[in-house]
C-alpha positions as CSV (number, residue, x, y, z in Angstrom):
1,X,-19.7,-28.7,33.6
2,X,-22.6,-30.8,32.9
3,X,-23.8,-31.6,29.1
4,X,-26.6,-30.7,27.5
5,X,-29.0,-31.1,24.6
6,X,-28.8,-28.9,21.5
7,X,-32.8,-28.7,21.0
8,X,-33.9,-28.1,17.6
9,X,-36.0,-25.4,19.3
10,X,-33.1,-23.2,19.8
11,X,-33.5,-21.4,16.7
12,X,-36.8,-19.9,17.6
13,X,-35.4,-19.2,21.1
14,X,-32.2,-17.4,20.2
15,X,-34.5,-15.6,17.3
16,X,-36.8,-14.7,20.1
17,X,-33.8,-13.2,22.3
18,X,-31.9,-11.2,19.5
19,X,-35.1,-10.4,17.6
20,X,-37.4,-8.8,19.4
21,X,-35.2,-6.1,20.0
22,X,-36.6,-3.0,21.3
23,X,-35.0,0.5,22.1
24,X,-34.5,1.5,25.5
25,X,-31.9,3.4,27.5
26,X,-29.0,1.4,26.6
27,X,-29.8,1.7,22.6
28,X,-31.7,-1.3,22.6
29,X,-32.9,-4.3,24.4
30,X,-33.7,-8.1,23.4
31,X,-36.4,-9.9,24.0
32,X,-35.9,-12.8,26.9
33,X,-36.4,-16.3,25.8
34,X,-39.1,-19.0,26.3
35,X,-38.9,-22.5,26.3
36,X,-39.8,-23.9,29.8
37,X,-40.1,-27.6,28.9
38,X,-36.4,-27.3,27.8
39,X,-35.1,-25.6,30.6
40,X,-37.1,-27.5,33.2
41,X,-35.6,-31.1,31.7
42,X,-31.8,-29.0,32.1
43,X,-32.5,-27.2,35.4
44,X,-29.0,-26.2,37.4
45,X,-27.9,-28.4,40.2
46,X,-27.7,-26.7,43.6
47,X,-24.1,-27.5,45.2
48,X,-25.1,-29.2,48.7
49,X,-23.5,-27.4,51.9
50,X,-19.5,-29.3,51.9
51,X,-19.9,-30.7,48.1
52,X,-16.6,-30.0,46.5
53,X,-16.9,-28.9,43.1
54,X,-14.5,-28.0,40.3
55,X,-15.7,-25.2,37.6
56,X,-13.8,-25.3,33.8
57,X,-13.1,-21.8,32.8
58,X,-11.7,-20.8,29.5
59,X,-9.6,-17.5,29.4
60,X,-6.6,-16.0,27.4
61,X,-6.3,-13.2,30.3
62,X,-2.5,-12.8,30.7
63,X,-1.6,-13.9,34.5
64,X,-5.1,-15.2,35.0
65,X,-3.9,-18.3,37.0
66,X,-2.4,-15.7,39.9
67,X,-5.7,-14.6,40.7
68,X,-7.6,-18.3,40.3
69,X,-4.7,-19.6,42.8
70,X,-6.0,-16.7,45.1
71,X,-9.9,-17.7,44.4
72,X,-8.9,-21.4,45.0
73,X,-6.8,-21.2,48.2
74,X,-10.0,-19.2,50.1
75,X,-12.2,-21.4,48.2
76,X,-11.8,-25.2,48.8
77,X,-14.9,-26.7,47.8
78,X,-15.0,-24.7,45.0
79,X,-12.4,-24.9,43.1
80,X,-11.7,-23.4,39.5
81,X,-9.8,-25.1,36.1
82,X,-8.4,-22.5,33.8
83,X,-8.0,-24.0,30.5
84,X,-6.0,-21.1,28.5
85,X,-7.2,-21.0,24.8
86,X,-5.9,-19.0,21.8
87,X,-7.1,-15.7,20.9
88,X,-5.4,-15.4,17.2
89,X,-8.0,-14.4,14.4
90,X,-11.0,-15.7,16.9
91,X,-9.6,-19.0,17.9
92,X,-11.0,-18.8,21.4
93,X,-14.5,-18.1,20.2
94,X,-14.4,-20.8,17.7
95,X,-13.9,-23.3,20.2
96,X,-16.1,-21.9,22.4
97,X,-19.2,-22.2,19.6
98,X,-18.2,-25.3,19.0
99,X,-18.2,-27.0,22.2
100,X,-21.5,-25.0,23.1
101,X,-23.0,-27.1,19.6
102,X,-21.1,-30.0,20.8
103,X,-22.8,-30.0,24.0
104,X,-20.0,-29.5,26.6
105,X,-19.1,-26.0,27.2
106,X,-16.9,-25.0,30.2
107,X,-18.6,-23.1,32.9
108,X,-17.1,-19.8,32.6
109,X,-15.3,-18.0,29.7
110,X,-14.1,-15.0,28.4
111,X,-15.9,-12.9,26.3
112,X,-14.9,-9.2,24.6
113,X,-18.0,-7.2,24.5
114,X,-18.6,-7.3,20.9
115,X,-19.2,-10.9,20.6
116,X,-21.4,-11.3,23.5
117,X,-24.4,-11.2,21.2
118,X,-23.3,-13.9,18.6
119,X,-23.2,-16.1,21.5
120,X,-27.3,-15.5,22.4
121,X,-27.3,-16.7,19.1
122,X,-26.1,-19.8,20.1
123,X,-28.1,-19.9,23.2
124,X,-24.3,-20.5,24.9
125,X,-25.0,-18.1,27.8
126,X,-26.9,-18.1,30.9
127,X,-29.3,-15.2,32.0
128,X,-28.0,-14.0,35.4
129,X,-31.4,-12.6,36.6
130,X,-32.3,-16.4,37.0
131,X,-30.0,-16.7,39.8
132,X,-30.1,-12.9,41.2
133,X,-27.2,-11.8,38.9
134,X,-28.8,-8.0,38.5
135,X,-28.1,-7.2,42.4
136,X,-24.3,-6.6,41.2
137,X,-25.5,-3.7,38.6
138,X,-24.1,-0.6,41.1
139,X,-19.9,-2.5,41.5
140,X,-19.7,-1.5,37.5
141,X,-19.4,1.2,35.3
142,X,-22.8,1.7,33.8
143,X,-22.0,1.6,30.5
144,X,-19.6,-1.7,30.4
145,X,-22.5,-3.1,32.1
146,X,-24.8,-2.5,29.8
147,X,-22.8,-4.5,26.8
148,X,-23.9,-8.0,28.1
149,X,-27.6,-6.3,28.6
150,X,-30.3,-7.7,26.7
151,X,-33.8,-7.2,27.4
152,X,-34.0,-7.6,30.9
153,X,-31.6,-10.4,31.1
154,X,-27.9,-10.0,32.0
155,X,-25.8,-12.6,30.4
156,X,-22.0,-11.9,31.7
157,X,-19.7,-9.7,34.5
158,X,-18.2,-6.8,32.7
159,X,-14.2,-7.5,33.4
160,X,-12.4,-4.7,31.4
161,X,-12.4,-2.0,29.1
162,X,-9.8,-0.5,26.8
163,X,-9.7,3.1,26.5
164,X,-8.0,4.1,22.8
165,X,-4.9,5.9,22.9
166,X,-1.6,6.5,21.0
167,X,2.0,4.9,21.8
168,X,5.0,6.9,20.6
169,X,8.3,6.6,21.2
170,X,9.5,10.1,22.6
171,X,12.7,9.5,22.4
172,X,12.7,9.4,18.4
173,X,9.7,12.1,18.0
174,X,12.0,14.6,19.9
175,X,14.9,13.4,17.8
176,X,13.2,13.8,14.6
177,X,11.8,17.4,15.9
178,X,7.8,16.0,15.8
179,X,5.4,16.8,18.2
180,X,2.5,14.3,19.8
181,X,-0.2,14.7,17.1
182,X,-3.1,16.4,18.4
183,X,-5.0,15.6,15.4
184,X,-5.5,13.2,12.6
185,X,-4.2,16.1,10.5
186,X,-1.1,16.6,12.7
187,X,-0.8,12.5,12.6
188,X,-0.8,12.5,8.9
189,X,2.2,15.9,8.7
190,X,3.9,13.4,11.5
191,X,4.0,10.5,9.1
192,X,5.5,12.1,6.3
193,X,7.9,13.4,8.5
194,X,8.7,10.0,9.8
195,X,8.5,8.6,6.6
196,X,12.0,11.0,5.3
197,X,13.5,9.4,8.3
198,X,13.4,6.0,7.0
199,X,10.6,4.6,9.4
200,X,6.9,4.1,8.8
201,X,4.7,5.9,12.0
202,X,2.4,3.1,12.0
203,X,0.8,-0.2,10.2
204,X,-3.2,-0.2,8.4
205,X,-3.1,-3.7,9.9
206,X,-6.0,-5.3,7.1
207,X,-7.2,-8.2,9.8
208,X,-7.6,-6.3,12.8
209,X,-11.4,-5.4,12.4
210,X,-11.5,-4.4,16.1
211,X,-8.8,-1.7,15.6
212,X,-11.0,-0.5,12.8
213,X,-13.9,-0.7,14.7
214,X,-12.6,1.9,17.5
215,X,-11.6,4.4,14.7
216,X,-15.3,4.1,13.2
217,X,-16.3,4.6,17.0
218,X,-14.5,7.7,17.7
219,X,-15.8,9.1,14.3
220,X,-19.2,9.0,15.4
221,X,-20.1,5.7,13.9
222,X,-22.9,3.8,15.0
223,X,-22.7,0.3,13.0
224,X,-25.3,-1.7,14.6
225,X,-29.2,-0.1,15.9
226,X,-32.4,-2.0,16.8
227,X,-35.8,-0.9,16.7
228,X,-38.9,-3.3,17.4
229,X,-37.7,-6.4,15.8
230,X,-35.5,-5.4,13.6
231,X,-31.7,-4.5,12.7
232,X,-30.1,-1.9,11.5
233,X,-26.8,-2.4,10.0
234,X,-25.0,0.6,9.0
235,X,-21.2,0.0,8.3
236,X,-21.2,1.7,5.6
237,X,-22.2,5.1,7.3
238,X,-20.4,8.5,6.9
239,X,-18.2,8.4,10.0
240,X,-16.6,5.4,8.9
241,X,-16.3,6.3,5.4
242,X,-14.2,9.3,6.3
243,X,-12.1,7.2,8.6
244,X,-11.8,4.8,5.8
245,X,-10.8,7.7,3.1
246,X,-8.2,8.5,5.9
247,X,-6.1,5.5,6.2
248,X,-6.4,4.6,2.4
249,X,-4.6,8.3,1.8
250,X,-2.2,7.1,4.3
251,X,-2.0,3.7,2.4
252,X,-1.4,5.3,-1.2
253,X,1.1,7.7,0.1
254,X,2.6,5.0,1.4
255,X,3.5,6.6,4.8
256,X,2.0,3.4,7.1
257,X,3.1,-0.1,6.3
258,X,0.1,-2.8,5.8
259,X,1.6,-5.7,8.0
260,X,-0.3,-7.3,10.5
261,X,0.2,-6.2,14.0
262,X,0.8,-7.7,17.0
263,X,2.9,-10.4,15.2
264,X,6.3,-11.0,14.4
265,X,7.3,-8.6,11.8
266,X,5.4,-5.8,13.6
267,X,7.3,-6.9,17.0
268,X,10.5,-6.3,14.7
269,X,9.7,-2.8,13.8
270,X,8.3,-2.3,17.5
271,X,11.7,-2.7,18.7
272,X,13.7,-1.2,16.1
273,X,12.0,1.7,16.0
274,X,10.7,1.2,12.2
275,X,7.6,1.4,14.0
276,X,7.9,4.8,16.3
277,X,4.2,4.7,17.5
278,X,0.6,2.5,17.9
279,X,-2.9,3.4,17.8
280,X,-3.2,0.8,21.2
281,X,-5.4,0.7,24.5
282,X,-5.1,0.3,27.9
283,X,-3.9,-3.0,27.8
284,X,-1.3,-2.2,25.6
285,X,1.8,-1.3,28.0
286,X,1.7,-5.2,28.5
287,X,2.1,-5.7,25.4
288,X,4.8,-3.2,24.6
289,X,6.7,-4.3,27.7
290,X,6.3,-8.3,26.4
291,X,7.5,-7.7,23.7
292,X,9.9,-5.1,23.1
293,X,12.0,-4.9,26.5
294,X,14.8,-3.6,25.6
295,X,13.3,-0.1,24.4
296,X,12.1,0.7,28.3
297,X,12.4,4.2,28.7
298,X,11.8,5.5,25.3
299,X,7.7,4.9,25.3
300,X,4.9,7.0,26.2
301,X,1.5,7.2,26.2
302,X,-0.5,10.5,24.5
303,X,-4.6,11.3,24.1
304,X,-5.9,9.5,20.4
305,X,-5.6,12.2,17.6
306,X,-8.9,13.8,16.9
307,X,-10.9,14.8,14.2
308,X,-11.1,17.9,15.0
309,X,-8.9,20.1,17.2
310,X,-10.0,20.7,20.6
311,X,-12.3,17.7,20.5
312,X,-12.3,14.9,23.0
313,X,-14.1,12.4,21.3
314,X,-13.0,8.4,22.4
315,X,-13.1,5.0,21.8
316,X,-12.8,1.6,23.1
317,X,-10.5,-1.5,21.8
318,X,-11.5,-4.8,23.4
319,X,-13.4,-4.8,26.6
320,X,-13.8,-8.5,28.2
321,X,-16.4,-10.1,30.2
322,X,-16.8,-13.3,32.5
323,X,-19.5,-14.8,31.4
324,X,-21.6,-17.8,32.6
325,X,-22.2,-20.7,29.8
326,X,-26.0,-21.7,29.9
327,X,-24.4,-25.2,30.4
328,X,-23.0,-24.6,33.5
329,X,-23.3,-27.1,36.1
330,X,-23.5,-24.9,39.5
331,X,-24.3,-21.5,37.8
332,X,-24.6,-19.8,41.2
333,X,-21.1,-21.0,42.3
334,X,-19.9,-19.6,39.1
335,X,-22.0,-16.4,39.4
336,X,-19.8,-16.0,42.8
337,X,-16.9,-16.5,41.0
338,X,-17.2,-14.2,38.3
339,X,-18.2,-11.3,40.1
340,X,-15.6,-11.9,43.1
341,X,-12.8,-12.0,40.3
342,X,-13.6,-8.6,38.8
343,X,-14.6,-6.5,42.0
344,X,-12.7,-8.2,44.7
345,X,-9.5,-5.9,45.5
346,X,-6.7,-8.4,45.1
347,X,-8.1,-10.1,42.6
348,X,-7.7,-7.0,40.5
349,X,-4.3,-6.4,42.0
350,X,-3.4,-9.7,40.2
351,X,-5.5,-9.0,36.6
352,X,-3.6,-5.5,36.8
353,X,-0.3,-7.1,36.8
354,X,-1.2,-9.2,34.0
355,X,-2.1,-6.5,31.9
356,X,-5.4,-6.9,31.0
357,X,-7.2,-3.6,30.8
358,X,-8.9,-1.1,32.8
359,X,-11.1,-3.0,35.4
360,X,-14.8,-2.2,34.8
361,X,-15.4,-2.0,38.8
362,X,-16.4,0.8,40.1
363,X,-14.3,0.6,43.4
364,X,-11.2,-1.6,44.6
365,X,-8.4,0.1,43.2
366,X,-6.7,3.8,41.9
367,X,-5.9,4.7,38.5
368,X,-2.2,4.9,40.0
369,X,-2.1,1.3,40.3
370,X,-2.6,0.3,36.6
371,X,0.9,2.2,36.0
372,X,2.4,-0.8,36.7
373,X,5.2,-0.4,33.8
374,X,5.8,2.6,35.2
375,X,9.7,3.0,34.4
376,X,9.1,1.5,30.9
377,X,7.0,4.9,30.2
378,X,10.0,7.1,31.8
379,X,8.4,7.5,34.8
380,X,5.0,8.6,33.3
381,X,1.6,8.1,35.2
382,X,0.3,7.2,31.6
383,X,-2.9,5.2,32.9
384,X,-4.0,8.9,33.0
385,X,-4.7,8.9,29.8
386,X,-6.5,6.1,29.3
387,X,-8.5,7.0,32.3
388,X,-9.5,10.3,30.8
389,X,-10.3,8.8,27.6
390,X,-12.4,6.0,29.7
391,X,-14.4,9.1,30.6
392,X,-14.8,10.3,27.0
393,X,-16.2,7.5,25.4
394,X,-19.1,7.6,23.3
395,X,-21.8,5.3,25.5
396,X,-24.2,4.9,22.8
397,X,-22.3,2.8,21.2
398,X,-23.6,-0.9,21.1
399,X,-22.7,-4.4,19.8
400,X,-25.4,-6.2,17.6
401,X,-25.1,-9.8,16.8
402,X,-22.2,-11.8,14.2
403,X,-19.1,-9.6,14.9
404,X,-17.1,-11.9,15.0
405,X,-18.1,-12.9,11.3
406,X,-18.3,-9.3,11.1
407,X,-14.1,-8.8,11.9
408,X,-13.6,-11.9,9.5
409,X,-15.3,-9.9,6.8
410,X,-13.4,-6.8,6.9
411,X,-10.2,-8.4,7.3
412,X,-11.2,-10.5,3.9
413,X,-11.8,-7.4,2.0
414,X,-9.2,-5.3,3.2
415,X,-6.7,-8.0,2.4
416,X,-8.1,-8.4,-1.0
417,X,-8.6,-4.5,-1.4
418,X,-4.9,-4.0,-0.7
419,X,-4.1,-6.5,-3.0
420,X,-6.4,-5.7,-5.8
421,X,-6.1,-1.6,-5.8
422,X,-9.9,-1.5,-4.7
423,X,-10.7,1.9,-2.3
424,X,-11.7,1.0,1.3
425,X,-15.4,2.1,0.3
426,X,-16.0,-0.6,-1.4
427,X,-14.6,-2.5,1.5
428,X,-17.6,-1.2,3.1
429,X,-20.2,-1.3,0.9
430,X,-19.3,-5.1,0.2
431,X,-18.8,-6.2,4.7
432,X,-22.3,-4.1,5.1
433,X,-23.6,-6.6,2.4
434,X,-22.5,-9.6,3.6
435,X,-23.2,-8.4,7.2
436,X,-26.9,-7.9,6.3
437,X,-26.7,-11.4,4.2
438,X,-25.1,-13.1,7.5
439,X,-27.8,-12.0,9.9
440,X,-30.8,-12.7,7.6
441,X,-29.7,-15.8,7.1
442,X,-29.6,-16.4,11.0
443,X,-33.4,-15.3,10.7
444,X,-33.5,-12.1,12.4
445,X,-34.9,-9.1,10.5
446,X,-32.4,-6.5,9.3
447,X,-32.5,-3.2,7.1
448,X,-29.6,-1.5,5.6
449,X,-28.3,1.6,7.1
450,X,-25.8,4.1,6.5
């Protein structure tokens, strides 16, 4: 990776790409940047023909060294680093702001689709039309493309998606005489039911924003819009006030616990069956498996509840790209990279095995193949229903700039809200303020919405 100067002009280029927003097909476009002096005095070095580089790439993908080895072994003069960083509460994306400020970014990193926009704030990420990354449009799905679409720049390789759906453990719902829930209604009757039994059917984790986020998405939410140059922020819409109505009933009737999850305590109750079921995604049999081993067997994996019966409305939890920091030394060496390690067949062979979510190519493997914890879901082929819920989601959904700040938020005033005896609509009201607050104050015009 090569270092490079933080111009004082960047805040009228990363204003120019996230604020001239204009709607198009995908639900809105940003502008593309200017500044030619700057990027003439930091133009990209062309490897020479037998020049052995070596790229830095920053990733918290589980098993992502397996399909690196692969890369490096057919690749000797190009050769990549995997630095693994932390992806507690943000961690990796801290780091990753603050070497991009700092000058030295790696060359590639991963990046959840939610947060690619907070980085064009930064000016952290390189435009792939500069070095002919729009020829690889047709290997992804359309939609998971679209997330790192601005304008007509393309600023990262779509990686993974995760689908929504629900976790139970069969083996106690049949005991207990409960069937799947089919709705949020049935999910509810299911936790009081659970609840007499001595277990809790689930935890309102407070931090996890992104959780919360795929429930608002499923409702119908639609938390971020752009039109001409400005934003409209709308957390505090009706879809996600009924979703946040919903878990507070659940909250006060005290039929979900209000740990964390996805740490130790939760673990506990994941294994001793405190905790019968998850609101997950794809990526979650991983996770399960990790984690609680010694319940194989007893999982499976059923549709997300719905609003309202019969429905088949989706959402997505997480969704990664590979993305190319503007910093990079040999951009079109890690262009080659990026794509190769989300559409090449083994390389997603390798990503599968890891557990890392539901591959955004188009082509180079079969739903069948992401049931890889097969005998841990009792011999269920349960990447169908993630694959059908792939197929459900609502595409108008889009990402607008500061969610990561955006997750901090929530998690803040749910905490606090739990603590204090506050209702989850003023959670709302008060995130959709500060949210609004947080982007004016990056200089980009915003209205209130909802």
């Amino acid at each position: 990776m090569r270092t490079y100067d933080t111009n004082p002009s960047g805040g009228a280029r990363r204003r120019s790409v996230l604020g001239g927003a204009a709607a198009v097909a995908a639900g809105f476009a940003l502008a593309g940047c200017g500044g030619d002096a700057e990027d003439k005095k930091n133009a990209p070095e062309e490897r020479k023909k037998g020049q052995k580089i070596t790229l830095t790439f920053w990733s918290w993908v589980p098993g992502i060294d397996k399909p690196v080895d692969l890369w490096n072994s057919e690749h000797p003069e190009v050769q990549v680093q995997v630095e693994k960083v932390s992806a507690v509460n943000g961690a990796q994306y801290a780091k990753m702001h603050a070497a991009i400020k700092a000058g030295n970014p790696p060359d590639l990193g991963q990046i959840e689709f939610p947060v690619v926009p907070s980085f064009l704030l930064d000016n952290g990420l390189l435009d792939l039309t500069t070095i002919g990354g729009e020829r690889y449009k047709k290997e992804f799905v359309g939609w998971q493309w679209q997330q790192s679409v601005f304008g007509k720049g393309v600023y990262a390789i779509p990686q993974a998606s995760g689908p929504m759906g629900l976790f139970i453990r069969r083996d106690l719902f049949e005991k207990w005489d409960i069937e799947p829930p089919a709705t949020w209604d049935d999910y509810e009757a299911a936790a009081k039911k659970i609840r007499k039994k001595g277990a809790w059917i689930e935890t309102f984790a407070p931090t996890n924003g992104n959780r919360f986020a795929g429930y608002a998405w499923q409702a119908g939410a639609k938390w971020y819009a752009a039109e001409g140059d400005t934003w409209t922020v709308a957390i505090d819409d009706e879809p996600t006030r009924k979703v946040a109505d919903y878990w507070e009933g659940l909250v006060k009737q005290k039929l979900v616990k209000t740990i964390p999850d996805r740490q130790n305590a939760w673990y506990k109750d994941i294994q001793t069956g405190a905790i019968p079921a998850w609101v997950g995604a794809s990526w979650g049999d991983a996770l399960l498996v990790g984690n609680a081993p010694k319940t194989k067997g007893k999982w499976r994996a059923v549709p997300l509840p719905q609003w309202t019966k019969g429905a088949d409305a989706q959402a997505n939890w997480g969704g990664s790209t590979t993305a190319v920091f503007a910093g990079a030394t040999y951009p079109k060496d890690a262009l080659d990279f990026a794509v190769w390690l989300n559409t090449d067949p083994e390389a997603i062979k390798l990503l599968i095995e890891g557990g890392y979510g539901f591959p955004s190519a188009k082509q180079g493997y079969e739903t069948s193949d992401l049931d890889v914890h097969k005998d841990f879901f009792g011999g269920q082929a349960y990447s169908q229903v993630f694959r059908k819920a792939g197929d459900h989601v609502d595409t108008s959904w889009q990402w607008g700039p500061g969610v990561d700040t955006l997750y901090q938020r929530l998690g803040d005033a749910f905490t606090e809200a739990l603590s204090s005896g506050d209702s989850f609509r003023s959670v709302l009201k008060k995130v959709q303020a500060q949210t609004v607050s947080d982007l004016k104050g990056k200089g980009l015009k915003v209205a209130s919405g909802g």
